[in-house]
C-alpha positions as CSV (number, residue, x, y, z in Angstrom):
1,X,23.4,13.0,-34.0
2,X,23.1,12.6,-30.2
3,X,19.9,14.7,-30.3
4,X,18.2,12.8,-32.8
5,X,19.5,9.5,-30.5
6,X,17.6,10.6,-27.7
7,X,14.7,12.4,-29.5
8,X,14.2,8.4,-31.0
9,X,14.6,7.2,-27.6
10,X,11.8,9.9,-26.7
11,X,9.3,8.6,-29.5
12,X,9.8,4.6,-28.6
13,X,9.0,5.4,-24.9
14,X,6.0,7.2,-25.8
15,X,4.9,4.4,-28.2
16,X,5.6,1.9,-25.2
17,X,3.5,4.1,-22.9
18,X,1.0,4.0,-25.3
19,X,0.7,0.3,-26.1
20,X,0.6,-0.4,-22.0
21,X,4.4,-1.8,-22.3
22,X,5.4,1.2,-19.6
23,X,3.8,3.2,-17.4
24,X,4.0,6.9,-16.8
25,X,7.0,6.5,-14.1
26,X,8.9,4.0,-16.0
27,X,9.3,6.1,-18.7
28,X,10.3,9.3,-17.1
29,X,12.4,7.7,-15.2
30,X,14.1,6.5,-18.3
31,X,13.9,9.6,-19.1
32,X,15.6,11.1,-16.2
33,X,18.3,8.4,-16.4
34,X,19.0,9.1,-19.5
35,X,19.1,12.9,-18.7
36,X,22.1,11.9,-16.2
37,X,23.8,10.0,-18.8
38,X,23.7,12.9,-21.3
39,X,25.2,15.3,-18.7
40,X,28.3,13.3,-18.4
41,X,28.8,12.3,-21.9
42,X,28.2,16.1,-22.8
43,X,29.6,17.8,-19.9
44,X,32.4,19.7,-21.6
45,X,29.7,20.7,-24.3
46,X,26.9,22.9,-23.3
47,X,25.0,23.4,-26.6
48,X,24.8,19.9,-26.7
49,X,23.2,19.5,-23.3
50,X,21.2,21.5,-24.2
51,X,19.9,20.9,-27.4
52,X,19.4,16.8,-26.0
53,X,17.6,17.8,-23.0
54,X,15.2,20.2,-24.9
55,X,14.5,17.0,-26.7
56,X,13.9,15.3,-23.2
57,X,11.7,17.7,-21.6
58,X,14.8,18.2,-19.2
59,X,14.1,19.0,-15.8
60,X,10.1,19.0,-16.0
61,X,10.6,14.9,-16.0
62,X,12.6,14.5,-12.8
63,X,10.1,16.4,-11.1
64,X,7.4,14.3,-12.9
65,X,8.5,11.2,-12.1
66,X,8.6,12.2,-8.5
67,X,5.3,13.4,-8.4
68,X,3.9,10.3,-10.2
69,X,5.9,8.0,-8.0
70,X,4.5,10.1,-4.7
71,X,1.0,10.2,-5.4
72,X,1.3,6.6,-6.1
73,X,2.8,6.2,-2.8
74,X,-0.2,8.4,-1.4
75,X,-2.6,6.6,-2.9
76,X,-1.3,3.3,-1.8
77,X,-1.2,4.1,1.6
78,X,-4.8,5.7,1.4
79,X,-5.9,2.2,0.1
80,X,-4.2,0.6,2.7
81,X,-5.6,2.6,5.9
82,X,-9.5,2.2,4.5
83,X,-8.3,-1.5,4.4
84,X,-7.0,-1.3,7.8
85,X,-9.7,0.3,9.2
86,X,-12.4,-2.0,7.7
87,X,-10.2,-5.1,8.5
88,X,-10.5,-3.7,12.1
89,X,-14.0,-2.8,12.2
90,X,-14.7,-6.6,11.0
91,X,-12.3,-8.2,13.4
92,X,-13.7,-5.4,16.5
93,X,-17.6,-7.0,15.6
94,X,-16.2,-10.3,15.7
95,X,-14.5,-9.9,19.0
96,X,-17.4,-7.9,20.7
97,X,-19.9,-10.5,19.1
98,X,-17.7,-13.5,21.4
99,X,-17.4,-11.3,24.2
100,X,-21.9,-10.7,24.3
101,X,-21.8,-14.6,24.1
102,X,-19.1,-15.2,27.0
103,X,-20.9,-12.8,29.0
104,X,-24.7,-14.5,28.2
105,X,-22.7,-18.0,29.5
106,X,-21.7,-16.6,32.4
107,X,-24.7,-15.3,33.4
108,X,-26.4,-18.8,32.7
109,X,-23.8,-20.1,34.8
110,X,-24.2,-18.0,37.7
111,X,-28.0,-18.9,37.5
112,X,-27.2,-22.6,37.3
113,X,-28.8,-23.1,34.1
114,X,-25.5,-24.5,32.5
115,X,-22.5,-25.6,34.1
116,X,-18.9,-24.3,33.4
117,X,-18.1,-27.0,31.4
118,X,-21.0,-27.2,28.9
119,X,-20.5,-23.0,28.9
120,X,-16.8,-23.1,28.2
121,X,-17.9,-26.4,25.5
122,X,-20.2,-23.6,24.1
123,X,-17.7,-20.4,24.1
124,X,-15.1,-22.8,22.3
125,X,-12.9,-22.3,25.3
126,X,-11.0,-24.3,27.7
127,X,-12.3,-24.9,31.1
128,X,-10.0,-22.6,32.9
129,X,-10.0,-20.5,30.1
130,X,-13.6,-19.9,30.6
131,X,-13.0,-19.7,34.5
132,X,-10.8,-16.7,33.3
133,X,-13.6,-15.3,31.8
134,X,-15.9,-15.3,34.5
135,X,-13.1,-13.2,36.6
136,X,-12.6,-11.1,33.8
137,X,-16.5,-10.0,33.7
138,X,-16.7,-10.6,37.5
139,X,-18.6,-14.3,37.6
């Protein structure tokens, strides 16, 4: 009777896998769990065990789950570095694009061609913040 339980429990998580209700981890997890439950309930009985965790898939699914749940995890992270890195290379452009503009001003500057004010007006920048600047690149 407990076989047939679990073999029922088997064949509604494969229909939920199959209609998108679960995914792959969920249900071997489930499965797994339920694996746990099974060997307290049948502990004393071995051909019980058993014959449920035949039913099961038994230990294939704890390693299954682990594996889906770790490549997952990979994958994740993979997405996440090329993210990363492109969200750097964007914010790097951005940075050495102000930087070739702070250092065109200051050269204006040191020609007398623009004053530090209107520079710093043009940089976005704050007077001495732009005086900064002009240390900073040697002006």
């Amino acid at each position: 009777m407990l076989k047939e339980e679990y073999a029922g429990i088997t064949a509604r998580l494969e229909k939920l896998l199959e209609q998108g209700e679960v995914n792959e981890y969920t249900k071997c997890t489930i499965n797994d769990m339920s694996g746990k439950v099974l060997e307290n309930i049948a502990l004393k009985y071995r051909n019980v065990k058993e014959g449920v965790k035949s039913v099961m898939g038994g230990r294939i699914l704890d390693y299954e789950a682990k594996r889906i749940k770790a490549e997952g995890l990979q994958e994740g992270r993979e997405e996440g570095r090329e993210e990363g890195r492109e969200e750097g290379r964007k914010e790097g452009r951005k940075e050495g694009k102000k930087e070739g503009q702070i250092e065109i001003l200051i050269e204006l500057v040191k020609d007398n061609l623009l004053s530090v004010q209107e520079a710093a007006s043009r940089a976005s920048l704050p007077e001495a913040g732009f005086r900064e600047q002009m240390r900073k690149y040697g002006g």
